[in-house]
C-alpha positions, 0 to 999 in steps of 0.5 A: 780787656784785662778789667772785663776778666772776672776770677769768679767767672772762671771758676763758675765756668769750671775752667779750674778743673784739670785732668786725673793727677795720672794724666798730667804733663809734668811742664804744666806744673808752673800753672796747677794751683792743688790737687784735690780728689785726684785731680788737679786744680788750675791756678786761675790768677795765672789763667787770667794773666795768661788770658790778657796776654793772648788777647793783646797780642791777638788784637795786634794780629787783628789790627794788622789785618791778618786772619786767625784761624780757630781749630776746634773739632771736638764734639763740645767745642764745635758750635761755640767755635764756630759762632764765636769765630763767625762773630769776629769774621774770621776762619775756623775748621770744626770739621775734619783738619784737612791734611796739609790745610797750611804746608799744602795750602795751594791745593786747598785753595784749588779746592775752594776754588772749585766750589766757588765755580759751582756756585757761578755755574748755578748763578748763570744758568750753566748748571741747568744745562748739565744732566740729571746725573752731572747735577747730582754729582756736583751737588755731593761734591759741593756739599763736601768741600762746603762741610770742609772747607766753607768756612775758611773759603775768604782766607786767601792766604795764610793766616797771621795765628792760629787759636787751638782748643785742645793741642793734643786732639788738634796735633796735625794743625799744631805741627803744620803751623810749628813747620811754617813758624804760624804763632800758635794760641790755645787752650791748654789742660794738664794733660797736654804740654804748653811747650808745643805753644807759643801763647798757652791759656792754661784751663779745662779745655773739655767743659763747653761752659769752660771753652765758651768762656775763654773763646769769648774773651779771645773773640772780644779781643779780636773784634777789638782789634778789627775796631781799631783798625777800621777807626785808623782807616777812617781817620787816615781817610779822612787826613786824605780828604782834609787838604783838598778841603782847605784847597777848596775853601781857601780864600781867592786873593782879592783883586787889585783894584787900578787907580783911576787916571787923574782928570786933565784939567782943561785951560779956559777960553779967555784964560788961554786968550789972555796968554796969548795977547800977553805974548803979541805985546 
């Protein structure tokens, strides 16, 4: 992963760029390069850095088997969020962040739920027995929930991470994840501050070239992850299967062959006459 990540591709991407030098956050110092034109510049060697770090540790949660939600609801973001993050099968919100999606989440789940029994109604045929009005008010009611909530309708439990574009648009999530210790990754600008993260990208969260870039590398790290995981299930799969294998072909201990009985040698007729003269004498 670290050998596919490119400096010169960051700065065609326009990840350098950071906000007007009167917006930034004083933390995000460490990782601005120089001012120019009044703004600041991102040091892209420690984007980089910052990059394999994130992405090995979201390959861990990958390979672990828990799901990374990404938050990204800002116009720019949205469709690159949710292809990249369809392509890794794994969750995302790109609508409204429902409140209490994490420290409330039972009754997001009650929500979901709710969907999928609509969804059953219209497979059986209980749907069609409903009236014009009843339809037509669990049609809006399931178009709802699925605008909200349809993407993160497989995540039956908390998710391992969360991956953030943009921490001061998406404050609700970040506080919701900080209260129940959920690792938070993101990208992070100069005007945000890095110390609300657990594992900050520093770059230009506002460009889709940016947000494309780095969301790109993230999921490719996440695929990786999945990748390994399944290659470990096979092989232990297949360290299964390998015992009963040998017991089947094992070779069946060859069989004792008996001796045959010695033949009894029969006395001759005049032999046994002779004997017995012998002894009348």
């Amino acid at each position: 992963m670290a050998n596919n990540i490119e400096v010169k591709e960051l700065l065609d991407a326009g990840v350098h760029f950071g906000h007007l030098t009167r917006r930034w956050d004083p933390n995000m110092a460490p990782y601005i390069y120089m001012e120019r034109n009044g703004i600041h510049i991102i040091n892209l060697y420690k984007t980089v850095a910052k990059i394999e770090e994130s992405s090995e540790a979201l390959k861990k949660i990958a390979a672990s088997g828990r799901k990374i939600l990404f938050v990204a609801t800002k116009k720019q973001a949205k469709d690159i969020v949710s292809a990249k993050a369809a392509n890794a099968n794994m969750p995302y919100i790109t609508e409204r962040w429902p409140g209490g999606m994490l420290t409330n989440f039972v009754t997001i789940r009650k929500a979901i739920k709710k969907m999928q029994t609509i969804d059953r109604m219209k497979a059986d045929g209980r749907f069609d027995t409903l009236s014009k009005k009843e339809k037509l008010q669990m049609n809006r009611l399931r178009e709802k929930l699925d605008k909200n909530l349809g993407s993160i309708a497989d995540m039956t439990r908390l998710p391992g991470a969360l991956f953030v574009v943009d921490i001061k648009r998406e404050h609700i999530a970040i506080k919701e994840a900080q209260k129940l210790n959920i690792p938070i990754f993101a990208m992070v600008d100069t005007n945000s501050d890095p110390r609300q993260v657990d594992y900050l990208i520093p770059s230009n969260d506002d460009a889709s070239k940016s947000i494309d870039k780095i969301v790109g590398y993230v999921s490719d790290a996440i695929i990786e992850g999945l990748a390994e995981r399944k290659a470990g299930k096979d092989a232990q799969a297949e360290g299964k299967d390998a015992p009963k294998a040998k017991a089947a072909t094992k070779a069946a201990p060859a069989p004792v062959e008996k001796a045959a009985p010695a033949p009894v040698e029969k006395a001759e007729p005049a032999k046994v006459e002779a004997a017995a003269s012998d002894e009348e004498e």
